[in-house]
Each structure stands twice: as C-alpha cells, then as structure tokens.
C-alpha positions as CSV (number, residue, x, y, z in Angstrom):
1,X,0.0,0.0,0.0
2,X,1.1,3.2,-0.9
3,X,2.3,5.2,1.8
4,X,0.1,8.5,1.3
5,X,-2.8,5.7,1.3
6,X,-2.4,4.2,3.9
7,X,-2.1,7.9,5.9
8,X,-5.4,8.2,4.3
9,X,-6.7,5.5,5.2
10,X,-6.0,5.5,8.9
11,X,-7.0,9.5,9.1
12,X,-10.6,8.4,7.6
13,X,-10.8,4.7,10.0
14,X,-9.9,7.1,13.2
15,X,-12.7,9.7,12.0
16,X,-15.4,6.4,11.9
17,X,-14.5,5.1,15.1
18,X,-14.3,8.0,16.8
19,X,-17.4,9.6,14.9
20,X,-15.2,12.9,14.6
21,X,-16.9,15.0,11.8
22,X,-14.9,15.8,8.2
23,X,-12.6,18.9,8.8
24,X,-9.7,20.3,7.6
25,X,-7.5,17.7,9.5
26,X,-5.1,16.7,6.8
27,X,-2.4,13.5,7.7
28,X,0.5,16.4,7.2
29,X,-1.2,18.4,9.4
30,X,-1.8,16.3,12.9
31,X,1.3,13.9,11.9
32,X,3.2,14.9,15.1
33,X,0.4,15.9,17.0
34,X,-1.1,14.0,20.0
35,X,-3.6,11.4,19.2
36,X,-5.6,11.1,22.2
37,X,-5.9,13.0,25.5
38,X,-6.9,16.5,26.4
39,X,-4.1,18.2,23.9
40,X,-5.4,16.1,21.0
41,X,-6.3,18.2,17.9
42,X,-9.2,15.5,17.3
43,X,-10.9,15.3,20.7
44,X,-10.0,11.9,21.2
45,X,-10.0,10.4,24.6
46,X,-9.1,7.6,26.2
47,X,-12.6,5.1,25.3
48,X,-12.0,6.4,21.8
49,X,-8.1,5.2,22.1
50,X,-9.8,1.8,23.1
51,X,-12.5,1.6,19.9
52,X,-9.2,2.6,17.6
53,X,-6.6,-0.1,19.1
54,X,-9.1,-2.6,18.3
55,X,-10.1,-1.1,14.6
56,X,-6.5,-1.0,13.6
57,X,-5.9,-4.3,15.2
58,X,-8.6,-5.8,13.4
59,X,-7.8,-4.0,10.2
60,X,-4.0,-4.4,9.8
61,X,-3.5,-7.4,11.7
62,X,-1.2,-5.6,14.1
63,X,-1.7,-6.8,18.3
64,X,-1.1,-3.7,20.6
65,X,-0.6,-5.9,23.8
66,X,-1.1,-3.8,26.5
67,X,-2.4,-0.3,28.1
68,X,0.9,0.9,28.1
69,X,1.9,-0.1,24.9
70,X,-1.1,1.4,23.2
71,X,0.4,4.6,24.8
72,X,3.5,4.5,22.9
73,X,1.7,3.7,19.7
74,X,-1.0,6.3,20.3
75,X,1.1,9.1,21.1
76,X,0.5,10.7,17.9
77,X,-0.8,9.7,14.2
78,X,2.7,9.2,13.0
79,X,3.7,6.8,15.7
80,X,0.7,4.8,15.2
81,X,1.3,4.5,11.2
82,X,5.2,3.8,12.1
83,X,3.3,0.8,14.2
84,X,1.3,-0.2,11.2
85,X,3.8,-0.3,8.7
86,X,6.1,-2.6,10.8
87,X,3.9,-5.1,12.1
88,X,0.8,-4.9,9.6
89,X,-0.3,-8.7,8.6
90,X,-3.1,-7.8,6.5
C-alpha cells in the first residue's frame, strides 16, 4: 500500500470510530500531534483510544498488547502509522 494511502486510510478509520466530523485535518497536518488526550487536535479520549486499538488491530493485523503499549503507539498519528507499517499482517 502506498504510503500516502495508507495515511489516508488510517486518518478516515480514526474519523469512523471516533465519529469525529470531516474537517480540515489533513495527515500532514496532525502527523506529530497527540492522538488522544486532552491536547489532541481530534478530541480523542481515552474510550475512543480503546475503539481505535481494536479497529487498527482488526484491520491491519497488528496486536497492541497492552495499556501501556497502546500509549507509545497512540502518542500521535505518525507513531501509530510507524506501528502499522512494521507489524501490519493484512
């Protein structure tokens, strides 16, 4: 999968999960951002950060095996697509 896809892709996947309405939010533009918590650009809290471990898990075939894992990898959308790439089955 093309890289710029598969930014795409994720950015559209966290939007259905979470139920976070079409913006301006652009892959570029949150890349280094925080994902989840009260200084996420997305709103994101923490029962959305379960819904999307499980998504992505289901999706790419990746396992995320514990709460303090899925901190590291949710930390911000370009450490969860750096997750993806490397351990994606699917």
């Amino acid at each position: 999968m093309e890289e710029q896809q598969l930014e795409t892709e994720l950015l559209a996947l966290i939007r259905e999960t979470c139920r976070i309405p079409e913006a301006e939010y652009t892959p570029a533009a949150i890349m280094d951002l925080p994902l989840i918590g009260s200084e996420s650009s997305l709103g994101i809290d923490s029962l959305d950060a379960v819904e999307i471990v499980m998504t992505v898990q289901k999706k790419y075939g990746v396992r995320i095996e514990s709460m303090e894992s899925s901190r590291v990898v949710l930390e911000s959308f370009s450490t969860l697509l750096e997750f993806i790439r490397k351990n994606r089955t699917v």
